[in-house]
C-alpha positions in Angstrom: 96.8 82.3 129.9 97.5 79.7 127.3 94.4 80.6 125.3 94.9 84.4 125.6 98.4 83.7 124.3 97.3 81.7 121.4 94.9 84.3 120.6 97.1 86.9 120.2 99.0 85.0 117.6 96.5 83.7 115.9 93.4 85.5 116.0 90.0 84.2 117.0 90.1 80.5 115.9 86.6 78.6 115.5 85.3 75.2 114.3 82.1 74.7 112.4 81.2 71.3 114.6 84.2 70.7 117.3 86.9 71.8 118.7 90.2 70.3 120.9 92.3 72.2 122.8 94.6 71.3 125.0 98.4 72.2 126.2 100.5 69.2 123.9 99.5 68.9 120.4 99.3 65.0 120.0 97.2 64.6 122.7 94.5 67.5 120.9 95.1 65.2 117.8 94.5 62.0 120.5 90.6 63.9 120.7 90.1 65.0 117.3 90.5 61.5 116.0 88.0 60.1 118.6 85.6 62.9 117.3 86.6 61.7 113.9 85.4 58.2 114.5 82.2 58.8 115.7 82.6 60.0 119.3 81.1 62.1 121.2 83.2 64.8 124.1 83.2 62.8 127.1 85.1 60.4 124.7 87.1 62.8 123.2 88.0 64.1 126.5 88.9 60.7 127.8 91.0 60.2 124.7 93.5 63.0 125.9 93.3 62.2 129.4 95.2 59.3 128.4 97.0 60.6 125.3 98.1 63.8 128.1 99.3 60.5 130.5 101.8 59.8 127.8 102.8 62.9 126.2 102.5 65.5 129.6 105.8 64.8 131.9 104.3 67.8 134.1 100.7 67.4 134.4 99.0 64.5 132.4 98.9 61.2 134.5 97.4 58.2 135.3 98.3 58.5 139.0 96.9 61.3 140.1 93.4 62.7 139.4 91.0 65.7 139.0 87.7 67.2 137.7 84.9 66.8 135.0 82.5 68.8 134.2 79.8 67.7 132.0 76.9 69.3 130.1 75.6 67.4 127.4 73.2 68.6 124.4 69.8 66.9 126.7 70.5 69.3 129.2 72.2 66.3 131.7 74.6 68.1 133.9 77.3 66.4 136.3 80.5 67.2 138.2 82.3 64.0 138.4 85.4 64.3 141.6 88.2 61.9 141.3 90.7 64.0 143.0 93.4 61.8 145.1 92.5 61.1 148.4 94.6 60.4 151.5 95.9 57.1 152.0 93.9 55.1 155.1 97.0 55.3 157.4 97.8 58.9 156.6 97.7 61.0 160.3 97.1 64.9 161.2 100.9 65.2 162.1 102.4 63.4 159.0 104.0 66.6 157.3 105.5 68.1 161.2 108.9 68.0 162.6 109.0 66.5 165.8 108.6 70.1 167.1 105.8 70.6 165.4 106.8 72.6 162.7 105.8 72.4 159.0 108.3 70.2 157.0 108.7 72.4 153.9 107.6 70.2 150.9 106.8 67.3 152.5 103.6 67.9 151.6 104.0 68.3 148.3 107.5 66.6 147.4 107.9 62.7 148.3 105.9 59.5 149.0 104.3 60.9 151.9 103.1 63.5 149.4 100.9 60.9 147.2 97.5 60.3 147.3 95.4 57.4 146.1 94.7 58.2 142.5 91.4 58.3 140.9 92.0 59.2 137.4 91.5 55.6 136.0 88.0 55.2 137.9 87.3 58.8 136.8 87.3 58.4 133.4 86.2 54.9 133.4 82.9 56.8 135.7 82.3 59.8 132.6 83.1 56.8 129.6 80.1 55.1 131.2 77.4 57.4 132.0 78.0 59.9 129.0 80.6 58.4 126.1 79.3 56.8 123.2 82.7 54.6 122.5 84.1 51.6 124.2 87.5 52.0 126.5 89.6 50.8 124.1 88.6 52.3 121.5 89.2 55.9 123.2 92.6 54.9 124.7 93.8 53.2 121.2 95.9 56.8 120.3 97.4 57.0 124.2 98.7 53.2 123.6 100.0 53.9 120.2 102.1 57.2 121.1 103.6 55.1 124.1 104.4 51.9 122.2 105.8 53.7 119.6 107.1 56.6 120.6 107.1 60.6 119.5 108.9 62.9 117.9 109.4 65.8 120.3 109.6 69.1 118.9 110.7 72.5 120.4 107.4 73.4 121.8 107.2 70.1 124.1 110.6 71.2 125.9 108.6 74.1 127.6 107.9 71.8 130.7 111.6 71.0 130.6 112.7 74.5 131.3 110.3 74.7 134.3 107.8 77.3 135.4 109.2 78.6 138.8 106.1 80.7 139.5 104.0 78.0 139.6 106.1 76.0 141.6 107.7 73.4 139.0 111.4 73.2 138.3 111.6 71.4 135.4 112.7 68.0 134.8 115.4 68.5 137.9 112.6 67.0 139.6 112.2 63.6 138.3 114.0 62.0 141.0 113.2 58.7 140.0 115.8 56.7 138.0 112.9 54.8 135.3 111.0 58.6 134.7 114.8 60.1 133.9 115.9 56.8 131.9 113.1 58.0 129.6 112.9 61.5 129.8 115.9 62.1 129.7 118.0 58.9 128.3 121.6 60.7 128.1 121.3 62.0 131.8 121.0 65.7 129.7 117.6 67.9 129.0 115.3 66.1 126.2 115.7 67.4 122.6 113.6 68.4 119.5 113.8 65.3 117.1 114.3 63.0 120.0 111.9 59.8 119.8 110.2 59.4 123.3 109.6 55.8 123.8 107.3 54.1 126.8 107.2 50.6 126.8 105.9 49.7 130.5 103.2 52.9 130.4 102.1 51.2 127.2 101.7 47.7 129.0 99.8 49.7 132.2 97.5 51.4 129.4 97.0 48.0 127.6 95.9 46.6 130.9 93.6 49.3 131.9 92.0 49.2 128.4 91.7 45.5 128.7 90.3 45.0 132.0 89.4 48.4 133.2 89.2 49.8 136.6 89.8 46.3 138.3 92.9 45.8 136.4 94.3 49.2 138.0 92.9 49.2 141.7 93.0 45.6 142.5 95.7 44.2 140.2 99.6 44.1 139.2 99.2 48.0 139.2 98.1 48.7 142.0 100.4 46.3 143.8 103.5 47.8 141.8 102.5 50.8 143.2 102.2 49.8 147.0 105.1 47.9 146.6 107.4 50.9 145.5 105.4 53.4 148.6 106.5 51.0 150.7 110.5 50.2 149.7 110.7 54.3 149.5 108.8 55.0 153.1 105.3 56.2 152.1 102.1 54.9 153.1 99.3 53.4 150.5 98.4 50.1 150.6 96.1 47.8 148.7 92.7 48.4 150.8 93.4 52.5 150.0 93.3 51.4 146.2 90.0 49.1 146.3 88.3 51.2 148.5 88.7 54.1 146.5 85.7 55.5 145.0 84.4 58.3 142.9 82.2 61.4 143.9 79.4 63.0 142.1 77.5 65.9 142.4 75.1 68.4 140.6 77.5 72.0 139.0 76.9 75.4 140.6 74.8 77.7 138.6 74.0 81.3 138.4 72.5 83.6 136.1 74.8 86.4 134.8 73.2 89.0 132.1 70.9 86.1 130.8 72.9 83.6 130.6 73.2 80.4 133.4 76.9 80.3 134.0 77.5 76.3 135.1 80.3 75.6 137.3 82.7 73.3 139.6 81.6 73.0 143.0 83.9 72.8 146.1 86.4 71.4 146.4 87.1 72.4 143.1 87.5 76.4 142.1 84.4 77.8 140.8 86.3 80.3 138.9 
């Protein structure tokens, strides 16, 4: 929708070697530098993975996970899986009423709602096999715009005003008091010229850069994490986070009017 939109306002926009899209400006700037310095686009795409962690309060994150799917210019294809899976002690019944009813949102609100992420290892996996550029090199620009700050402008309150048909409310949903004492600092909505400023996600980035996935699945993170699931009744533990590993797995492809259409296979959407 996003790109139809943009489209429409600005015409057909194209690039002569590259381009970077994505739904925040600094994180598109976060890949264009990589690209700048050398990299290739699993870099680039790692850089605003991160950048996104920082500058996203909807959808960018370093707790959760997702997709990546890779063709490079040799022909090499991959789909690299590093959804969130379901913690070791999590049970068929955990989202039922003691009648056996659905909970509504308990599934999807909550700490029984979390999954063990796999964004960090997922990254770390597609850096490996197909970037060109050291960690910290590509998560340099994420660590900056959290140690510093940025300057929000009017466009980055959009996730602030919700999007009710796709199920988010806005930033009436950051129940927890450290995300609001950032987000939103005077207990009212964020505003354009407002400096965001992220000290402990810059330490958590700083860490990841310097020791990689160890340093997020076996360390201080990962124990910060368990430690908060358990004071707040949810369910991951330390063993969920080292055993957690990464899938991999060759696209989907068809042929469609001459062309060989690459895709996501299950479980993500081939669409």
């Amino acid at each position: 929708m996003h790109a139809f939109l943009l489209a429409a306002v600005l015409g057909v926009v194209t690039a002569p070697h590259a381009m970077v899209v994505t739904e925040q400006r600094l994180a598109s700037q976060a890949g264009l530098e990589v690209l700048e310095r050398g990299g290739n686009a699993v870099d680039a795409a790692v850089a605003v993975g991160y950048a996104l962690a920082v500058v996203d309060p909807c959808c960018g994150n370093v707790g959760g996970g997702g997709f990546m799917l890779i063709r490079m210019h040799d022909g090499r294809e991959r789909f690299i899986d590093f959804r969130e899976k379901a913690p070791l002690r999590a049970t068929r019944d955990m989202y039922l009423d003691a009648n056996g009813n659905v909970v509504p949102n308990r599934s999807r609100k909550g700490w029984l709602a979390i999954g063990v992420p796999g964004t960090v290892m997922g990254f770390d996996r597609a850096l490996t096999e197909f970037g060109t550029m050291q960690r910290p090199e590509v998560m340099a620009p994420a660590i900056r715009l959290a140690r510093d700050g940025f300057v929000l402008n009017s466009g980055d309150l959009i996730p602030f005003a919700g999007a009710p048909t796709q199920g988010y409310t806005g930033a009436s949903t950051f129940a927890q008091p450290n995300v609001r004492t950032i987000w939103m600092s005077d207990g009212q909505m964020p505003h354009a010229g407002e400096r965001i400023v992220q000290t402990n996600l810059a330490n958590t980035l700083q860490e990841i850069s310097d020791g990689g996935t160890a340093a997020f699945y076996k360390g201080s993170i990962a124990r910060a994490v368990v430690d908060a699931s358990n004071a707040n009744g949810g369910i991951l533990s330390m063993q969920d986070f080292a055993a957690y590993t990464v899938g991999e797995s060759s696209p989907l492809q068809c042929e469609y009017h001459g062309l060989t259409v690459i895709s996501a296979p299950p479980p993500s959407s081939a669409v």
